[in-house]
Structures are given as structure tokens and as C-alpha cells.
N, C-alpha and C positions, 0 to 999 in steps of 0.2 A: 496560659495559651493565648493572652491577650496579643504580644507581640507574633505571632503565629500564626493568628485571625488574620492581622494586619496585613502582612507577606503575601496571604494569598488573596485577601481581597484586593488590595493593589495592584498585583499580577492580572487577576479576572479583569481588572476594568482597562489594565494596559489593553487586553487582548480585545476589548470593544475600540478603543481608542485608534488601536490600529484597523480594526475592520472600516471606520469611518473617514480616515484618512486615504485608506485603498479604495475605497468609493470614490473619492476623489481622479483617481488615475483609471478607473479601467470606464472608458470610454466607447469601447469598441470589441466587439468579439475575441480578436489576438489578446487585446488588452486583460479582458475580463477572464478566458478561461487559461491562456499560458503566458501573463505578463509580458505580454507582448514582443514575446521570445528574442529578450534582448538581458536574462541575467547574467553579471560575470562571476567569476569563479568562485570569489569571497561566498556571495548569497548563493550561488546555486551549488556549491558541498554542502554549506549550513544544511537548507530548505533540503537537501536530497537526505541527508542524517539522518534528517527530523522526522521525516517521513515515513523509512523504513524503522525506525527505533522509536515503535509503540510502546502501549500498556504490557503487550505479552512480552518484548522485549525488556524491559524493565521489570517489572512484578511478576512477571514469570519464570525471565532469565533469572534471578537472585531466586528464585525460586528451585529452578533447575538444581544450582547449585548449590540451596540447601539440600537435596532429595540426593544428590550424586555429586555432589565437589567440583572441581576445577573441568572434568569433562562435562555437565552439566551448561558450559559456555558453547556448545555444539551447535544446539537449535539457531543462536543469534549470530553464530558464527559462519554457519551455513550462508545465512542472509546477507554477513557481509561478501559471502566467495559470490554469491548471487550478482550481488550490486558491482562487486569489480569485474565479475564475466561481461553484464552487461555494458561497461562502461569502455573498456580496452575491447571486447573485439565488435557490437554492436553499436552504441549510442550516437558515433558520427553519422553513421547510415539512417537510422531512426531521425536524428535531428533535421538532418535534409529532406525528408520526407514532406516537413512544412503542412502535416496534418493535424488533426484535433482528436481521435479515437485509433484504437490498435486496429477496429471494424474500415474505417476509411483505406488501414494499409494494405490491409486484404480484400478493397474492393480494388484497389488499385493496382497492385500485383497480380490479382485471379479475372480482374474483368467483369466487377458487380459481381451481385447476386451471394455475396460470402455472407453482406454486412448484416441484416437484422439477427439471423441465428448467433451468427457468432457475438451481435450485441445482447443478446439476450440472456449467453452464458456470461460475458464479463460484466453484466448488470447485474447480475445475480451475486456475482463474487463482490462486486465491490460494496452491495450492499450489504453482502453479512462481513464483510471486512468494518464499514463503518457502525455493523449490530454491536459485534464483540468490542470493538473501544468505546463505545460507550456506554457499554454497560459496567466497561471498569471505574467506570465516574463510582459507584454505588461503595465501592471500597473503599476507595481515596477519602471521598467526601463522609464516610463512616467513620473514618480513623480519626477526621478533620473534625467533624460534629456530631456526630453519634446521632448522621440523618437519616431520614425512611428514605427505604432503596429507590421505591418510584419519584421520590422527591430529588434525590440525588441527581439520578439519572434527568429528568426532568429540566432541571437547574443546568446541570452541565454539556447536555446535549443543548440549550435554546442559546448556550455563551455561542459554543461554534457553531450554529446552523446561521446567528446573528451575524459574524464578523465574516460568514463565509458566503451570508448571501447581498453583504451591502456589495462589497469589494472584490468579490470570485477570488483569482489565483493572488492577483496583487496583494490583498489584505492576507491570505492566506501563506505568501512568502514571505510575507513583514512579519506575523506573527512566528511563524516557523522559525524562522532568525531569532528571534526572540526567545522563544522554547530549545533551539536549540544551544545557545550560552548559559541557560539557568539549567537542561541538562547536564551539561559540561562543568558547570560549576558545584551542581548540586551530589551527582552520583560522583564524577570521578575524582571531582578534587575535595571533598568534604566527604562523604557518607563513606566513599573507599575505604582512604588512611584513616579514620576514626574506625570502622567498623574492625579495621586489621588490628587495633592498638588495643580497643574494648575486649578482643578475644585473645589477647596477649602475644602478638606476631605469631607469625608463620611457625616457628619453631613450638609454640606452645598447641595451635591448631595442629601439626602435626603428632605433636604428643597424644592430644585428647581425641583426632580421628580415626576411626581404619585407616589403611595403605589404600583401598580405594578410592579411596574420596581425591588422592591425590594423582591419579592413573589416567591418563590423557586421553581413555579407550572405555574410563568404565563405565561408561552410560551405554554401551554393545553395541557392537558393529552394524546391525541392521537397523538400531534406531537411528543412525548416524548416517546410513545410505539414504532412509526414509525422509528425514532430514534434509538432505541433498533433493531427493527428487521434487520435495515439497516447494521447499522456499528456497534453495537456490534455482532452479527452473522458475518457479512464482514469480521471483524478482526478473524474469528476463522478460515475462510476456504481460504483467497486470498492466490495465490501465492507468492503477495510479502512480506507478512509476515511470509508464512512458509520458506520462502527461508533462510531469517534470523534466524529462530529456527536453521534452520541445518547448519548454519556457530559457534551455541555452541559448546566448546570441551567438556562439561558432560552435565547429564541429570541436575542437581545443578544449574550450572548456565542457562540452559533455564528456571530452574523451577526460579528463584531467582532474575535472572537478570530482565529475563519478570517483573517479580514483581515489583521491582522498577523501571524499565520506564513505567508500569501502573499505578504506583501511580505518578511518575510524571507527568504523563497527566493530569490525576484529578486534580492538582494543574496548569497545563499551560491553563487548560478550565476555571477553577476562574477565573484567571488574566487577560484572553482574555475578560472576561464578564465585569470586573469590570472595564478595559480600553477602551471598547464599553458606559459603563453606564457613566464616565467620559464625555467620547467624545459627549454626547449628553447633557450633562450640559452645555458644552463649545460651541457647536455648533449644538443647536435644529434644526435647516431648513436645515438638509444637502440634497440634490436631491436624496443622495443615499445611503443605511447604509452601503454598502462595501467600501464609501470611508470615513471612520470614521478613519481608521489605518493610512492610507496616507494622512489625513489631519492633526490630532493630531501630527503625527510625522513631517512634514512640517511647522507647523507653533508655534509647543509647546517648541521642541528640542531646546538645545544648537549645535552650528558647533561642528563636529566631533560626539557626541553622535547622532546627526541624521545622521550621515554618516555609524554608529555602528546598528543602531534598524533597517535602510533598511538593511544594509546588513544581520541582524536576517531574516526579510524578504525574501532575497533573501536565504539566506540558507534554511528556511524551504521549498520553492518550491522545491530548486533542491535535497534535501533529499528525498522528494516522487518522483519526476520524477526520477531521476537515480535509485532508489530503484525499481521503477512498468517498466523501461524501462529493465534493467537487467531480471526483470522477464519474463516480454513479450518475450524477447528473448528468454530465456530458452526454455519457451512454445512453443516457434515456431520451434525450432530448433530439440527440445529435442521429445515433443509430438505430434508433426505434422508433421513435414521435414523430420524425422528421420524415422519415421515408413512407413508415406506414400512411400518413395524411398525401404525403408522394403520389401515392401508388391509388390513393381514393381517389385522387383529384386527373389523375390520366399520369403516364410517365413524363412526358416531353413536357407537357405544359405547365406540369406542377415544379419543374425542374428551373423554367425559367420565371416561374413568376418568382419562387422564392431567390433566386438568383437578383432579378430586379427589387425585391425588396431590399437586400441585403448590403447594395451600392448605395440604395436613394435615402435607406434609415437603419445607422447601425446602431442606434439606441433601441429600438425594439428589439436587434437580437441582442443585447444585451440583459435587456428587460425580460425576455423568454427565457433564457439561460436562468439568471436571478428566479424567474416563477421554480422553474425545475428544481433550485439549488433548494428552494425554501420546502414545497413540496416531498422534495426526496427526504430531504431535515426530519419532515412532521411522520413519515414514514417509518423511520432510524428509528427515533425515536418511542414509536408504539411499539416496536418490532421490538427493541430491547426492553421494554418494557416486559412483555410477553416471557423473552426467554430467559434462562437463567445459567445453563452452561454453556460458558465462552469455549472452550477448548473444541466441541463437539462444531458449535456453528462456524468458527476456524477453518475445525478440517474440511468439514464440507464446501465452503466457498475455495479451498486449495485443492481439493480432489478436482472437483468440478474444472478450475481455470487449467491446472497441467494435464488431465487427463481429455480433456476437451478443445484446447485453445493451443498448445504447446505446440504440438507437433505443426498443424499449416502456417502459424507461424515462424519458427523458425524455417520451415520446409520452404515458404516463400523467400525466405532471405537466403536463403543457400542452396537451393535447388529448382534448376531452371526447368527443370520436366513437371515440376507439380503444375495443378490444373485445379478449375474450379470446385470441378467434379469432387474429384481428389481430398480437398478442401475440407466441401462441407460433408462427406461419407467419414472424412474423418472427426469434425466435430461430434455429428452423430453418434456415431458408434463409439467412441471413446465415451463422451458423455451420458449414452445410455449405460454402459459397463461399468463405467465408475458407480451410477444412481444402484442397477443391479444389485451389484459386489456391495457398497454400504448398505443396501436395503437387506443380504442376505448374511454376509459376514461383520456387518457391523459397522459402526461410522468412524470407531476409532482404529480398524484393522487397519493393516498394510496392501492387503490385497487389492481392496478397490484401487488406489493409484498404480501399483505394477500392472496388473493386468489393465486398467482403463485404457491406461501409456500406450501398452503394446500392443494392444488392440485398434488406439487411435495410427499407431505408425504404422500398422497392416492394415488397415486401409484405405488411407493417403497414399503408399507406394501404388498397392494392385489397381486401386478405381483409375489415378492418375496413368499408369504405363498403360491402361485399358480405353484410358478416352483419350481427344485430341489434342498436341499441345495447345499450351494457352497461345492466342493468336498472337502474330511478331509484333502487331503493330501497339499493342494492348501490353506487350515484354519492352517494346524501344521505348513507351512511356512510362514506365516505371525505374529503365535506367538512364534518363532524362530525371526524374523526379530522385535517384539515388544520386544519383552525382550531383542533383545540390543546383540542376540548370533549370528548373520547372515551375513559377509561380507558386504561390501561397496556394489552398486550396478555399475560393469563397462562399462555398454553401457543402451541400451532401453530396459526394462523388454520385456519378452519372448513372441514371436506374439501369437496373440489368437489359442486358440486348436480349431480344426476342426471337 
């Protein structure tokens, strides 16, 4: 395993290398939390790839598709329809928005007063989004060293909280570049074709599986809707993915680039299935289908190639974690710290003084940001410590963001009668429905998101057609600020009117 060691601790110290180099460049707020919203299309598919195609994508998807075969590729597949809905009919509108949190576009569409609830709920998400990836450190690093899970986690949560909080997004698109070619290299063009040849091609897996496994439907049509509601809605409204729309420097490449790390998902969800449906040729009696990826790769690999496909593994984890941990900050810093101190300090005054800090010293909001990044980090990480099922803490931060967050947002991008009112009855009420419904039917049911959903969309319409439209003047600067004609935004949109 000597060469094996080698592969991934090289890898590790690239991913420091790079976080200190990113230190280098982000000098400035733009700079530190969306690279200064100037990537072109090369980096901003990679870093969009990377981001959506975690630990669960990986280690799960192959996982899928040991439990259920080729439709087993659904769950990641869903994510890619997500990521290209977002990209072709969204992402130019999102990028001209020229803001830093999904909470800003909603104060700025409804007129204040949406952003701390609705940060409240995407801090929530992105913090059990950054829980569950790294607690897949404890697998990886199992398979790697036969290390204690808190040690695992430990070790691998402080690589990305390091490189994420010298360098914010900059260090975190350099690495993600990085993670995403040794993904690319490691799952689809090594571990694939080997995994397909080990179980003696396709003709021979068809031989030794049921006819299911090969059935494009047979993971069942409700899981496959649930799926849909989950993570292709997820991917239109998280934080951590718009965060990355707004590190595009044009509307083109959000529109274009999304595109292509959308379809490259579509193709990384195949692979996972079809490396899942191998792995159960190879090894029917496994105890458990998430350990299909770390076994196949343990006992099929050549030295050094198995040292290359973990370390695929470990990049896709820390792509999503440093991706939702960066956001989480934001969120907390940007939509909740920032206003609540607001709102202590008087509205008007507090408005301008941090406004005047933020011209005369933008190393301190730099240095703010960096406290939060490191903060939110040591957080992640007790918290994963703590828990132990990833699937459960998941859904919960995905019930929670579609059944809560979905609807006023999209409602504000496509519907000029929604209101603030509107808005926040509708975070409410979906989000208490969802919390309800998982508290009574269970966290892994279906019901908490249908019902949260329909619940948040009935009362978004009735509060909204029942209170006043949102004012014109408060509507003509937001289609100012969509069409892409409206300054950058340099501090927290303007406290709620009284």
C-alpha cells in the first residue's frame, strides 16, 4: 500500500498548496467568497461538477447501483436534470443579480424583511450538507488506514476547513479543478472499464443478474419522483450552488458552462450504476451496498490505481464539503450576523456605518468572512462527529430547503404578484409541515416533502393574492438588477421598511 499512501498524501498536501496560494488572490469580499465573479467556462463546469458530485454521489451512487442496477443511477441523475434546469432556463438571471446569498435575492425581489428566516433555513441545509460529507471522510480514510472514525473525520474535515478558510472561493475553485480531473480520471476512466472487465463485460453481468437490475424503471416510479422533488428542485434553490453561478464572469458561461457539468453528471450517474451493478456480479453477499465502491476498489485495483480512484473519492467528498461549508458561512455571516447586529445597532445607522467600513477596509470583511469560514469548520466538524447516519441528516437538510425555500423563490423569479407577506407564510408553513410530517411519519418518508411543497405553494398564492402587491418601485429595482443594469451589492440589502 506503500505507493497508495504516497497518491493520497501528495494529493492532501496539493489541496493545502492550493488553499495558500488562493490566499494569495482573494483580497477582497468579491474576491474571497465568489472569485471575483470573473471564472470562464473551462473552471466554472469543472468547480460546478465538483460540487454537485459528492461523497453520496459517488459512494452512494455505486452503491445504488449495487442494491438496484443501472436504474440505481436515478438519484445522481436527478442532480444532473437539476443542475441543467438550473443552468438553461435560470442561471443568467441569478448571475446578474450581482449578489452574495439566495437571502439577498429575496430581500430584493419582496422588499426586505424575507432575509434572516429564510437564512436561517438555508444555514441549516448547508450545514447538514457540509455534516454528511464529512463524515464520509471516516470511510475513505477506513479503507485507506484502518483509522478511528473520530480521527478520520478529524484529519479530513481540518484539510478543508484549512484551504477553505486561508483562500475562501478562490482556493476552493483551484482545488475543485483539481478534484474534479482525478475524479474524471479516477471513476470514469480507470475504475469503470476495469470494474466492467473484472466482472466479465456486460454480457456475462447480464448472465449472472436478474432482468431487473437492467430495467431503466426498477428502482419504482415514486422513488424516482421523490428524487426529482428532492434534488433536482435542491439543485435550483441551495446556496451552494448559486453561490457558484455568481463566481461566472457572463451570463454565457453560467448559461453554457452549467450545461456541461449537467450533462456531465448524467454521464458520472451511468458510471456509478454500472460500477455498483459490476460490483454485485463480483460480490453478491455484501452486508452493505455502500460498501460496493471500497470494496471493488480494495480488492479489484492495481497499486497505485487504487491509490488514484480513493483519492477520486476523497476529492469528490471534499468538493461538496468545502463547497456547502463556504456557503454556510456566507449564510451565517452575510444573513444572519450581519443583520441581527443591524437590527441591534438601529436600522439606518447600522446600515451605513457598515457600508462605510466596507469601502475604507475590505480586508476586515475579508477577515470576517475567513472568522466565519473557520468557525462554521469547527462546528461541521463536532456535529459530524456526533452523528452517524448520513442518509437521515441528508434528507433532512433537503426536506427542509424544497419544502421551505422552493417555492418564494422560484415564485419571485416568475411571478410578479408574489409579496413579502406571501414569502415568508410560505417559508413558515411549509417548513413547519415538513419538521411536522418527518417528526410524525418519519425522516426517511415521502410525505414530509409532498405535503411541506404543497402546503408552502398554498400559502404563497392565498397570503400573496390577499396582501398588497409588492411596491413598483421595490419591482422596477429588481428588473434593473435582472437585466444585469444595477451595481454589485456592497454590504446587506437595506433593512426592512417600517
Amino acid at each position: 500500500m506503500a505507493v497508495d499512501y504516497t497518491v493520497i498524501v501528495v494529493y492532501l498536501a496539493g489541496m493545502l498548496a492550493m488553499g495558500w496560494w488562493g490566499m494569495r488572490r482573494a483580497k477582497s469580499k468579491s474576491e474571497f467568497l465568489v472569485a471575483g465573479r470573473r471564472l470562464g467556462p473551462t473552471m466554472y463546469s469543472g468547480t460546478m461538477a465538483a460540487i454537485v458530485l459528492g461523497g453520496a454521489s459517488t459512494i452512494g451512487g455505486v452503491g445504488l447501483g449495487y442494491q438496484y442496477g443501472l436504474s440505481g443511477a436515478w438519484m445522481v441523475f436527478t442532480i444532473g436534470l437539476g443542475l441543467l434546469a438550473l443552468s438553461i432556463f435560470f442561471s443568467a438571471r441569478i448571475a446578474r443579480l450581482k449578489v452574495y446569498t439566495v437571502s439577498e435575492m429575496l430581500d430584493l425581489r419582496y422588499g426586505g424583511r424575507a432575509g434572516v428566516i429564510s437564512g436561517v433555513v438555508m444555514w441549516a441545509y448547508t450545514l447538514m450538507l457540509a455534516v454528511t460529507s464529512t463524515i464520509a471522510y471516516a470511510t475513505i480514510f477506513d479503507v485507506l488506514f484502518d483509522m478511528n472514525r473520530t480521527v478520520a473525520i478529524v484529519l479530513g474535515g481540518s484539510i478543508v476547513v484549512a484551504y477553505s478558510t486561508l483562500g475562501g472561493m478562490w482556493s476552493i475553485t483551484l482545488t475543485d479543478m483539481v478534484q474534479f480531473v482525478v475524479k474524471t480520471v479516477g471513476v470514469l476512466l480507470l475504475l469503470l472499464p476495469i470494474a466492467v472487465v473484472k466482472a466479465g463485460g456486460f454480457s456475462e453481468m447480464k448472465a449472472q443478474l436478474p432482468t431487473e437490475y437492467f430495467d431503466p424503471l426498477g428502482i419504482g416510479g415514486e422513488t424516482i419522483f421523490t428524487y426529482v422533488l428532492i434534488y433536482t428542485f435542491g439543485m435550483l434553490i441551495g446556496q451552494d450552488i448559486w453561490q457558484r453561478v455568481f463566481t461566472a464572469r457572463s451570463d454565457n458561461t453560467a448559461k453554457w458552462g452549467g450545461t456541461v457539468a449537467g450533462t456531465y453528471c448524467l454521464a458520472y450517474a451511468l458510471a456509478g450504476a454500472v460500477i455498483g451493478t459490476a460490483a454485485k456480479v463480483l460480490y453478491p453477499k455484501l452486508g452493505s451496498a455502500d460498501d460496493a465502491f471500497a470494496t471493488i476498489v480494495k480488492d479489484e485495483l492495481p497499486v497505485g490505481v487504487r491509490g488514484l480512484v480513493l483519492a477520486a473519492a476523497l476529492a469528490a467528498v471534499m468538493s461538496t464539503s468545502s463547497g456547502a461549508l463556504i456557503a454556510c458561512a456566507t449564510v451565517a455571516n452575510n444573513d444572519i450576523w450581519s443583520r441581527l447586529r443591524g437590527a441591534a445597532r438601529g436600522a439606518e445607522d447600522a446600515h451605513g456605518k457598515v457600508k462605510a467600513d466596507l469601502t475604507e477596509n475590505a480586508h476586515d470583511e475579508v477577515k470576517g468572512n475567513r472568522a466565519f469560514i473557520l468557525l462554521m469548520g469547527i462546528a461541521v466538524i463536532v456535529t459530524a462527529i456526533a452523528l452517524n447516519n448520513v442518509v437521515e441528516a441528508l434528507t433532512v437538510a433537503y426536506n427542509l430547503l424544497v419544502g421551505g425555500l422552493l417555492v418564494p423563490i422560484l415564485g419571485g423569479l416568475l411571478w410578479r404578484r408574489g409579496t413579502v407577506q406571501g414569502a415568508l407564510a410560505s417559508v413558515v408553513v411549509g417548513g413547519v409541515a415538513v419538521i411536522v410530517l418527518m417528526a410524525t411519519h418519519g425522516i426517511l418518508a415521502n410525505e414530509p416533502v409532498y405535503y411541506g411543497l404543497l402546503s408552502s405553494l398554498a400559502a404563497y398564492i392565498a397570503v400573496s393574492l390577499m396582501t398588497r402587491p409588492t411596491d413598483a418601485a421595490v419591482l422596477a429595482a429588481w428588473r434593473e438588477r435582472l437585466a444585469g443594469r444595477a451595481p454589485e451589492l456592497v454590504s446587506e440589502p437595506v433593512p426592512a421598511r417600517q
